[in-house]
N, C-alpha and C positions, 0 to 999 in steps of 0.2 A: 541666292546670288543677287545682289545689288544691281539695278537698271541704272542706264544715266538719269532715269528721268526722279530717281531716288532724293536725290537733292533738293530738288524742284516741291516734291510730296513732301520731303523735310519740314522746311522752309514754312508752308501754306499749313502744315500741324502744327507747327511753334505759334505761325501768326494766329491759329483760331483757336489756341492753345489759352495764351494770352488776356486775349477776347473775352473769355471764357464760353468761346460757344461751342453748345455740341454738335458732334458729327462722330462720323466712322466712315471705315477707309472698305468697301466690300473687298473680300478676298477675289484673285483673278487667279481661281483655280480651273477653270472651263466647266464647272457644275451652274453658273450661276447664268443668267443672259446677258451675251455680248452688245459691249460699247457702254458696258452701263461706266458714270462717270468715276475717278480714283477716289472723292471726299464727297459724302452726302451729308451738308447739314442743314440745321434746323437756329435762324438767327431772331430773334425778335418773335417770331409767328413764321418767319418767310423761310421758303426752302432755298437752300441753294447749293448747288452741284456743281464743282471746281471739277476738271480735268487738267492733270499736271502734265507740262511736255518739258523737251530740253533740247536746246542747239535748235537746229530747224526743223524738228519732229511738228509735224501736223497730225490734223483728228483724221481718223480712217471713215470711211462710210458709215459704217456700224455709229459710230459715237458720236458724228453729227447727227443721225438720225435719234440720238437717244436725245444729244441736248435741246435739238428741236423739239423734241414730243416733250421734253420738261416746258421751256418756254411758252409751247400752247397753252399747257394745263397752271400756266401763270404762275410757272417755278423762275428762278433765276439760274442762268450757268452760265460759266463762264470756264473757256479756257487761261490758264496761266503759264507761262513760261518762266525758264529762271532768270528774271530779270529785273531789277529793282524798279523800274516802271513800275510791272507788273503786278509785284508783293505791296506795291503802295496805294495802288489801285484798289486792290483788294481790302488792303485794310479801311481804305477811304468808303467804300464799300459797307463791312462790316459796319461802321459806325455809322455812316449814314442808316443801314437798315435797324440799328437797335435805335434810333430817334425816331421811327415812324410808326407808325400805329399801324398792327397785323392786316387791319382789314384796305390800307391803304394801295394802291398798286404801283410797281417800281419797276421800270422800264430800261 
């Protein structure tokens, strides 16, 4: 059954699709640990962990405390909504991280 937030996950596949960078989507079947983020990828050297929302859906506890614990461990996430701000940001993103050299840090 399709979420609203379906669209939004669409969208942030095509764009990293594109890109050509890898990632994968974890399954959210309740065997795995909660809040973990919808897209885990791997840009340039740099990790980064999108959480897709839609309309005025916010992150629940569980999933800020995951994207926090990324951010310490000097990962990048980023929540996205469906909004062309958003997707532009991200791809601004994306291309800035494959211009910089892995062991750079990106804030």
């Amino acid at each position: 059954m399709a979420t609203p937030e379906s669209k939004t996950k669409a969208r942030v596949k095509r764009i990293l699709e594109e890109a050509g960078v890898y990632f994968f989507m974890p399954p959210a079947n309740g065997y795995g640990r909660a809040g973990i983020p919808d897209v885990i990828a791997c840009v340039n050297g740099f990790f980064l962990a999108i959480e897709c929302k839609a309309g005025k859906g916010t992150t629940t506890a569980l999933q800020e405390r995951e994207l926090q614990r990324i951010q310490a461990a000097r990962g990048i996430a980023r929540v996205i909504y469906d909004r062309e701000a958003d997707y532009a940001a991200l791809t601004v993103l994306i291309a800035a991280l494959k211009q910089r050299k892995p062991n750079e840090q990106m804030d």
